[in-house]
C-alpha positions as CSV (number, residue, x, y, z in Angstrom):
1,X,-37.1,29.7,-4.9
2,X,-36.6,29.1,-1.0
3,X,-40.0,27.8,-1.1
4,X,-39.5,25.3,-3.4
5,X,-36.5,24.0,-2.0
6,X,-38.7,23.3,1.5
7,X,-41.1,21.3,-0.9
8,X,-39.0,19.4,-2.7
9,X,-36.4,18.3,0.5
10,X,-35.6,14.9,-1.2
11,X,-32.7,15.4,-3.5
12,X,-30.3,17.3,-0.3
13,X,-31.4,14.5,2.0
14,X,-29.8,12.0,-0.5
15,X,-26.6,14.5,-0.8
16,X,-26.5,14.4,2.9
17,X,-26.9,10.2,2.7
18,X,-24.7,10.0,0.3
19,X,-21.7,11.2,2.4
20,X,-22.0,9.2,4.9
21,X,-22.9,6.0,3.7
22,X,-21.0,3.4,0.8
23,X,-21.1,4.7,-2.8
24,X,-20.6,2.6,-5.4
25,X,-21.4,2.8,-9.5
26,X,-20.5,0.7,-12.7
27,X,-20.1,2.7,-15.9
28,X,-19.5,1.0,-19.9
29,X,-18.0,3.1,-22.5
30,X,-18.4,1.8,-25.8
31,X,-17.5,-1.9,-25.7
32,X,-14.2,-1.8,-24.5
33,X,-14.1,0.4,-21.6
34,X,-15.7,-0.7,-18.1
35,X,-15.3,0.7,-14.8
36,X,-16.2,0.3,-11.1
37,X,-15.8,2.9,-8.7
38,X,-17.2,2.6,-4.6
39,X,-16.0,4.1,-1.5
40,X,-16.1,4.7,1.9
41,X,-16.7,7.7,4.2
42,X,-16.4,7.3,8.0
43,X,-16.3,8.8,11.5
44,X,-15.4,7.7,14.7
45,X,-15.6,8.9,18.4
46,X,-14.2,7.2,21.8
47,X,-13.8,9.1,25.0
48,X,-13.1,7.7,28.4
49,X,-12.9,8.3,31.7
50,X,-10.0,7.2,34.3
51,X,-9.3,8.2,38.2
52,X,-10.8,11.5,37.1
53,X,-9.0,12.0,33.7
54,X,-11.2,12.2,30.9
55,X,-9.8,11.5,27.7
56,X,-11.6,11.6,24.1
57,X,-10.6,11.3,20.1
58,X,-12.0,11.8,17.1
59,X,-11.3,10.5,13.5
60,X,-12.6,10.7,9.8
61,X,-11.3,8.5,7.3
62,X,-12.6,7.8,3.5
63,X,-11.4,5.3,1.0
64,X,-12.3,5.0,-2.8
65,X,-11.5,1.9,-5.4
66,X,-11.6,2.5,-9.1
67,X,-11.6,-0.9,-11.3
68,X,-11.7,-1.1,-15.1
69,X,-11.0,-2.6,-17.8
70,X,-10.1,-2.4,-21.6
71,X,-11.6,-4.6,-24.5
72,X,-11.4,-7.8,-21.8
73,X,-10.0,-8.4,-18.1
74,X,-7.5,-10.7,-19.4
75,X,-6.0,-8.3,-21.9
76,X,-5.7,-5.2,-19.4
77,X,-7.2,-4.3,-15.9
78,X,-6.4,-2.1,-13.6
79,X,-6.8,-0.4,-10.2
80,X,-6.7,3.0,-8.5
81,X,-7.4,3.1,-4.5
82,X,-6.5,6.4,-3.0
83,X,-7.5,7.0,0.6
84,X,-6.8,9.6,4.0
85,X,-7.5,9.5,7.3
86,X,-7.4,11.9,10.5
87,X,-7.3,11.3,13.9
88,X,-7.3,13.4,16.5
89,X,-6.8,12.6,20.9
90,X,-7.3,14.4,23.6
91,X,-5.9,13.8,26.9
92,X,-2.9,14.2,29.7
93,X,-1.6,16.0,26.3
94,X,-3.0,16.1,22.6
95,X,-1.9,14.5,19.5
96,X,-2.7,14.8,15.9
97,X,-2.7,12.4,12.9
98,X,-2.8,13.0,9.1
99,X,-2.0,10.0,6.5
100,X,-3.2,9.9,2.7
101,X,-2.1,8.0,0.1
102,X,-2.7,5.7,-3.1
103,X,-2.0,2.5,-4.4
104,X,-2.3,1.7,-8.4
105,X,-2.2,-1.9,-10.1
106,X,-2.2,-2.7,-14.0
107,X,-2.2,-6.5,-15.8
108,X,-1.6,-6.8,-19.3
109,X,-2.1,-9.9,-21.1
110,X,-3.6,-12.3,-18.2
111,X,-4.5,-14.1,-21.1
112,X,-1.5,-15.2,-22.5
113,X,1.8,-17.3,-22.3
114,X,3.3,-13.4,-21.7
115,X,1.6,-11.8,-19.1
116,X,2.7,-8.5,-17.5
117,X,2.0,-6.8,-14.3
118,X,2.4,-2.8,-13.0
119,X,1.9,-1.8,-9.7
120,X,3.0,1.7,-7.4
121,X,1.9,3.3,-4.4
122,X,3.0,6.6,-2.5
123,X,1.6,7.2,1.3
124,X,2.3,10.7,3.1
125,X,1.4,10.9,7.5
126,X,2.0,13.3,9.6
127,X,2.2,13.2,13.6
128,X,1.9,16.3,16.0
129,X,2.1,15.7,19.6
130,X,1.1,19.3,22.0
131,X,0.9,20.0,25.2
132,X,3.7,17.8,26.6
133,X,4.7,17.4,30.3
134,X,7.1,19.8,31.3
135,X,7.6,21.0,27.7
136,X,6.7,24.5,26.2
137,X,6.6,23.4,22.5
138,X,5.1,20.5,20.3
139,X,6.9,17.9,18.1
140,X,5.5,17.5,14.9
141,X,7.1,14.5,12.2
142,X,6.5,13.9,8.7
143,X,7.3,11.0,6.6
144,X,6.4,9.3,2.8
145,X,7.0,6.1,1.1
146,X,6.6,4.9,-2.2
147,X,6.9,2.2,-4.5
148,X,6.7,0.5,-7.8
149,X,6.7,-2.9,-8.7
150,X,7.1,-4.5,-12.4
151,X,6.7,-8.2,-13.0
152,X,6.8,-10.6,-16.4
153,X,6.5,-14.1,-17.0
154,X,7.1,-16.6,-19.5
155,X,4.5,-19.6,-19.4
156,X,4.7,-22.0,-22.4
157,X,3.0,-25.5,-22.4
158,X,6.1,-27.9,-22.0
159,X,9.0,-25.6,-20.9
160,X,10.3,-24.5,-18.1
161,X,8.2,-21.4,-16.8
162,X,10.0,-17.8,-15.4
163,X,9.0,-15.3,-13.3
164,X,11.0,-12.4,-12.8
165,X,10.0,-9.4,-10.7
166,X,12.1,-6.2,-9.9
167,X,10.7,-3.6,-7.0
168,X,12.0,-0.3,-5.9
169,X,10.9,1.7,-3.0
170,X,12.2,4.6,-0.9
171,X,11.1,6.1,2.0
172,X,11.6,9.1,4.4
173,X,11.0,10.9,7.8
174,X,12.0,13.9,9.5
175,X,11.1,15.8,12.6
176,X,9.7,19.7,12.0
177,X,12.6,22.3,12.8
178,X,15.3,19.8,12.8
179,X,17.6,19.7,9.8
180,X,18.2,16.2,7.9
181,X,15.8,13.1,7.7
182,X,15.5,9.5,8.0
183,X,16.0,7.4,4.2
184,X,16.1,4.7,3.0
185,X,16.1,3.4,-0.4
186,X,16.0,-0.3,-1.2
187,X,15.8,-2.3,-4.9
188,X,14.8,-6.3,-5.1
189,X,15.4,-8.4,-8.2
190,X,13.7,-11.7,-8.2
191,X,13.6,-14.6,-10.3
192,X,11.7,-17.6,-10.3
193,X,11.6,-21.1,-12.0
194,X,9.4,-24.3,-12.3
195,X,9.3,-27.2,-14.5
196,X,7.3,-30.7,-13.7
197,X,9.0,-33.6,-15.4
198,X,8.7,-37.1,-14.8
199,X,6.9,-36.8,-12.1
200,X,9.5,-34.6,-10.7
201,X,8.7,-30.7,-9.7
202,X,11.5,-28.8,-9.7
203,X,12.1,-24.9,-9.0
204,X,15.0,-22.6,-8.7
205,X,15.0,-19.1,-7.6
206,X,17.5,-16.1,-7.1
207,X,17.0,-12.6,-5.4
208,X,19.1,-9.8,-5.3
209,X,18.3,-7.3,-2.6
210,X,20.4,-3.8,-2.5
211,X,19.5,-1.1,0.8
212,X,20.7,1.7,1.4
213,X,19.8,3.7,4.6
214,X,20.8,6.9,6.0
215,X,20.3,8.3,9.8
216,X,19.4,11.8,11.3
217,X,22.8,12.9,13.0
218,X,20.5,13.6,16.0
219,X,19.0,9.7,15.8
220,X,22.8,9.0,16.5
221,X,24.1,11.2,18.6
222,X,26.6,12.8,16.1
223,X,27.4,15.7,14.1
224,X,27.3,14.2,11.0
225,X,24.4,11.7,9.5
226,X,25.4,8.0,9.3
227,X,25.1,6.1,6.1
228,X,25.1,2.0,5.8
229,X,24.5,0.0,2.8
230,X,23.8,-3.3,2.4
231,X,23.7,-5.5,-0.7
232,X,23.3,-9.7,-0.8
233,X,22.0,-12.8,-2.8
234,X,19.8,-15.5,-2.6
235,X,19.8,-18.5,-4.4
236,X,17.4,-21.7,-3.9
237,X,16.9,-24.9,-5.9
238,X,14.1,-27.8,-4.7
239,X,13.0,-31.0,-6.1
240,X,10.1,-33.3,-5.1
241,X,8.3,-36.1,-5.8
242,X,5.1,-37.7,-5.2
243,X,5.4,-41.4,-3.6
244,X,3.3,-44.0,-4.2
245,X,-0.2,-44.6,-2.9
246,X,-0.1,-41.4,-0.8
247,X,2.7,-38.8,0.9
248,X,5.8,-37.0,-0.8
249,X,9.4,-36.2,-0.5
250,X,11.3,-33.5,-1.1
251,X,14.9,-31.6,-0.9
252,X,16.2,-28.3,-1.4
């Protein structure tokens, strides 16, 4: 059996290729389903030498992006990109850094006066610093964010189109061995209209944005962690016009 394998030494060195160059591949299922996938795998190296001091780091890193769709692009596509990455440096002291993470998208009826769009993503890091000046122990820090994002539109032929798009996202951070973290949570509400008549283009908008944010008592110095919130609106109308032979005016 090991003798064959010495032979036959093509199909590992293409295993071996395979990891460290681009991969991609389109797959049909049926005649509704059809999917994409590629990604990346890569290292890195830098070192460096100053008054003596040598310093080097390391990282790896890999991405992938799944694309598909159902029956046809414009009635439902979507998305999947995960990814990670490591780095690692070496110098007066050493660090070390971890972050992975995906992102996800969805669009339902592209096609049509209705169309509808999904879209969420989560990311995790992580930071150690070791080896500090003057310092026995190492500092290590965590954090994650995430958020999703929903969105709908009205387009009919000779009425006044609407966009209207609502996001939520929190995120987080905290230092190893200390108690309490770093959020903050924030929510966006958007709207968005246009209508051409007359020659005239006009478009009004409104947001709503609502944050809320709460700080490590050591950040601040106290015993207790601070809290502050912070909600306001946004409204915007604008009109314009094409003049004659060339230019254009506006207000707002």
């Amino acid at each position: 059996m090991c003798k064959r394998w010495v032979h036959n030494p093509v199909p590992w060195l293409a295993v071996i290729l395979a990891s460290v160059i681009p991969a991609w591949g389109q797959v049909e299922i049926g005649n509704d389903w059809s999917l994409n996938l590629n990604g990346n795998l890569g290292y890195a190296y830098n070192g460096a030498v100053d008054n003596g001091v040598s310093s080097h780091g390391q990282g790896l890193l890999g991405n992938a992006s799944l694309r598909g769709s159902f029956y046809n692009p414009n009635f439902m596509n979507f998305s999947v990109a995960p990814y990670f990455g490591r780095q690692q440096d070496n110098n007066v002291y050493g660090s070390l850094g971890d972050s992975s993470g995906v992102s996800a998208g969805m669009n339902l009826f592209g096609g049509s006066h209705f169309p509808v769009g999904i879209v969420y993503a989560r990311g995790y890091n992580q930071t150690s610093q070791f080896g500090l000046p003057s310092s026995t122990v190492g500092l290590e820090q965590t954090g994650d964010t995430q958020i999703l994002g929903l969105s709908w539109s009205e387009l009919l032929s000779g009425l006044p189109t609407l966009s209207v798009n609502y996001t939520i996202g929190d995120s987080g951070n905290q230092i190893v061995g200390i108690p309490g973290q770093d959020t903050q949570d924030n929510k966006t509400l958007s709207m968005l209209s246009t209508y051409h008549i007359d020659g005239f283009n006009l478009s009004g908008g409104f947001i709503h944005r609502d944050i809320h944010t709460s700080f490590n008592e050591l950040l601040t110095g106290g015993e207790l962690p601070v809290y502050s919130g912070n909600s306001g609106n946004d409204f915007h109308v604008s009109a314009s016009h094409p003049l004659p032979l060339s230019g254009g005016c506006s207000t707002s």
